[in-house]
C-alpha positions as CSV (number, residue, x, y, z in Angstrom):
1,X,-46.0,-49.5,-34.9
2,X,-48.3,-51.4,-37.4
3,X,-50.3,-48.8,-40.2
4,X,-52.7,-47.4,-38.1
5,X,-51.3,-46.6,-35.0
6,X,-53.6,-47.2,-31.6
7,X,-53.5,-43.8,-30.1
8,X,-55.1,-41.3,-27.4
9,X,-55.4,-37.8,-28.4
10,X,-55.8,-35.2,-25.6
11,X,-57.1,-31.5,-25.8
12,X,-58.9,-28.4,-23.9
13,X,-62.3,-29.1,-24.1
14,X,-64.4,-28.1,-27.5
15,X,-60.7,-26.1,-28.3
16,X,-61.3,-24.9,-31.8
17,X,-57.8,-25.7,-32.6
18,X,-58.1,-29.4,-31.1
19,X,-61.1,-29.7,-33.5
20,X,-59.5,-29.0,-36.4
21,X,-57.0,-31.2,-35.9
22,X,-58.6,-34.0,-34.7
23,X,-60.9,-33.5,-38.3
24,X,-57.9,-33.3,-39.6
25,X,-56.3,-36.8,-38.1
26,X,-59.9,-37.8,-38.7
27,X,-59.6,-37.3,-42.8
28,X,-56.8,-39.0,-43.2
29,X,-57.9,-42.3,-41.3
30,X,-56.5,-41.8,-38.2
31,X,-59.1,-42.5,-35.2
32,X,-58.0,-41.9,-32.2
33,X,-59.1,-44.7,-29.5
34,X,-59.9,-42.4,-26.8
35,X,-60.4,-38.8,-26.5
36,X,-59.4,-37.2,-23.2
37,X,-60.6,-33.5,-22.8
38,X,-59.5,-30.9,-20.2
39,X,-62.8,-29.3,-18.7
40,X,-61.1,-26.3,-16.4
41,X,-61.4,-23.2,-16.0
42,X,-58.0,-22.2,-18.1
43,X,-59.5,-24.0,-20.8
44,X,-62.5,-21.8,-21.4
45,X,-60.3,-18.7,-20.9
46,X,-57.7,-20.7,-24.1
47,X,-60.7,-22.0,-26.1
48,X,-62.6,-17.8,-25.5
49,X,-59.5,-16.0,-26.3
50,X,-58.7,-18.2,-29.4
51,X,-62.8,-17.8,-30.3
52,X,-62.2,-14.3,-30.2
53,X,-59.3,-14.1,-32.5
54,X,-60.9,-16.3,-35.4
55,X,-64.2,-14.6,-34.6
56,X,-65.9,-14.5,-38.4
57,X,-64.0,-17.7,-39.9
58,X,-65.4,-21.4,-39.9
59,X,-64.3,-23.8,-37.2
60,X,-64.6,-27.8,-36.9
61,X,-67.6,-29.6,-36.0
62,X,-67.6,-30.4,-32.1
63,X,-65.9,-33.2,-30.9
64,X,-69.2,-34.9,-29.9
65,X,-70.5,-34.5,-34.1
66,X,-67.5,-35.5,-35.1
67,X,-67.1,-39.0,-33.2
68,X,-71.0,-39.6,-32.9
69,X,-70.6,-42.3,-35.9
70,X,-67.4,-43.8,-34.6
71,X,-66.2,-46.3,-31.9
72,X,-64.2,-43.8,-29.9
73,X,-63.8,-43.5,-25.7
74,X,-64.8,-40.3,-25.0
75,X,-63.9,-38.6,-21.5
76,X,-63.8,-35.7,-19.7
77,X,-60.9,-34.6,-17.2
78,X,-60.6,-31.7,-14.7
79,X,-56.7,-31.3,-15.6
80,X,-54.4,-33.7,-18.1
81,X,-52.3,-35.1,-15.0
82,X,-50.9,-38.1,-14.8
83,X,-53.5,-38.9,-11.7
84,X,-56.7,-38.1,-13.9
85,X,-55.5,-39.5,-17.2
86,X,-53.8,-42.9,-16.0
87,X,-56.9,-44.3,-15.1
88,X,-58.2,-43.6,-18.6
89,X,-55.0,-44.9,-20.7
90,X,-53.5,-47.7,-18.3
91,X,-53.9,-51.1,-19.5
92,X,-54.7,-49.9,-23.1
93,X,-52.5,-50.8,-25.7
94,X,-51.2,-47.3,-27.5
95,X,-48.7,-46.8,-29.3
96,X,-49.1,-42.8,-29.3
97,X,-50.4,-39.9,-27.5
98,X,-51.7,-36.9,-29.2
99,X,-51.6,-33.8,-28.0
100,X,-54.1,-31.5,-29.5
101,X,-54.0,-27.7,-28.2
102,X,-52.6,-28.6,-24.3
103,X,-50.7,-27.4,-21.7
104,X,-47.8,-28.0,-20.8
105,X,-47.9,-31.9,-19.5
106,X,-45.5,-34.1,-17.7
107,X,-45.3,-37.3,-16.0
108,X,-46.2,-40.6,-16.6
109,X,-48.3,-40.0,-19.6
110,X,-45.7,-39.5,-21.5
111,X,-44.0,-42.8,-20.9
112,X,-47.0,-44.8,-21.3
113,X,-47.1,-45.6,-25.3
114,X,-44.6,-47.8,-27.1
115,X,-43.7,-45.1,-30.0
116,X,-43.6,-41.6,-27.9
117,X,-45.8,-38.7,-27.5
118,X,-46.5,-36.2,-30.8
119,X,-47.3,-32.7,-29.7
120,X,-47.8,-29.7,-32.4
121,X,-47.8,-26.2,-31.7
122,X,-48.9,-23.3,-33.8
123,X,-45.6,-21.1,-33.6
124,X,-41.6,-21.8,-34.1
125,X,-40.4,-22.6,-30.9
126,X,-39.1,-21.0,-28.5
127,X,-39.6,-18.2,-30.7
128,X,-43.2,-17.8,-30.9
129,X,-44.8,-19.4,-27.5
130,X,-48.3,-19.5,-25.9
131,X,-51.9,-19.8,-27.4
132,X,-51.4,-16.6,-30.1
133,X,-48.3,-17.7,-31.5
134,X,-49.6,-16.6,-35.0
135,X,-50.6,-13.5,-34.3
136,X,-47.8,-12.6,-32.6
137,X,-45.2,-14.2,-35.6
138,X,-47.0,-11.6,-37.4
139,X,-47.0,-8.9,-34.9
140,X,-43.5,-9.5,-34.8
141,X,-42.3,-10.2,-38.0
142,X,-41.0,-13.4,-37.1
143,X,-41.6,-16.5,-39.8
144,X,-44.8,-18.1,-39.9
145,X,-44.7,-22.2,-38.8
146,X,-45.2,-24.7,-36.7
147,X,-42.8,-27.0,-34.0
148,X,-43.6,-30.7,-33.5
149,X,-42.5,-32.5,-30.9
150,X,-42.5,-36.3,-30.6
C-alpha cells in the first residue's frame, strides 16, 4: 500500500455516525474513491434511532456537502451485497474498504482489495453489540471503547 491508500468507504445512507467519520478520514487526507451508501428501509430506522439519541449535539455535514468540492464516486445502493456493490468496486484498483456504520456484510466484498477490509464499531466487542453500544456500556457499567476490525 503506497501513502494514500485507494479506498471505498461504505455506510447507511446520511448515518450520522458514517458522517463523522468520513469528516474525520476526510481531515486527515484520506479521500475515499467512491462512496457506496445503503438506501433501505433499516437504514432510516439506524440513522432515526441514532438521531434520537444525540438529539441536541452537532452532527457532520452531509455526505453530499462534504464531497461537493472533491473528485469522489458517489452511489447509492438498496443493500451492501456483494450483487449491488461489485458492479460499483470491480475493476477498480483499491487497496481498502471502509466500513463506516454497516451491517453486518459478507461476500466478495471483502476479498476485493489488496490490503483487507477496516471496519470500526462504537462498543468492545462482543461485549457491547448493535447500534447503542455506548449507551448501553454505560447502562451497563461496562468500559467505554471501540473494536476495529481489519
Amino acid at each position: 500500500m503506497g501513502d494514500t491508500p485507494v479506498f471505498a468507504y461504505l455506510l447507511l445512507k446520511e448515518h450520522p455516525y458514517g458522517r463523522e467519520m468520513l469528516r474525520q478520514m476526510l481531515s486527515e487526507g484520506f479521500v475515499p474513491a467512491i462512496i457506496i451508501e445503503e438506501d433501505s428501509a433499516i437504514g432510516d430506522e439506524e440513522r432515526e434511532k441514532f438521531l434520537k439519541r444525540i438529539e441536541g449535539n452537532p452532527i457532520a455535514p452531509t455526505i453530499i456537502e462534504q464531497i461537493e468540492k472533491l473528485d469522489v464516486i458517489h452511489v447509492t445502493v438498496p443493500i451492501h451485497n456483494s450483487d449491488e456493490v461489485m458492479p460499483h468496486i470491480r475493476g477498480m484498483d483499491l487497496d481498502l474498504i471502509v466500513f463506516g456504520g454497516t451491517r453486518i456484510i459478507r461476500g466478495e466484498i471483502l476479498d476485493t482489495p489488496k490490503d483487507g477490509v477496516i471496519n470500526s464499531h462504537p462498543g468492545l466487542l462482543p461485549d457491547c453489540r448493535g447500534s447503542a453500544s455506548p449507551a448501553w456500556s454505560v447502562y451497563h457499567d461496562i468500559p467505554i471503547g471501540s473494536t476495529t476490525h481489519f
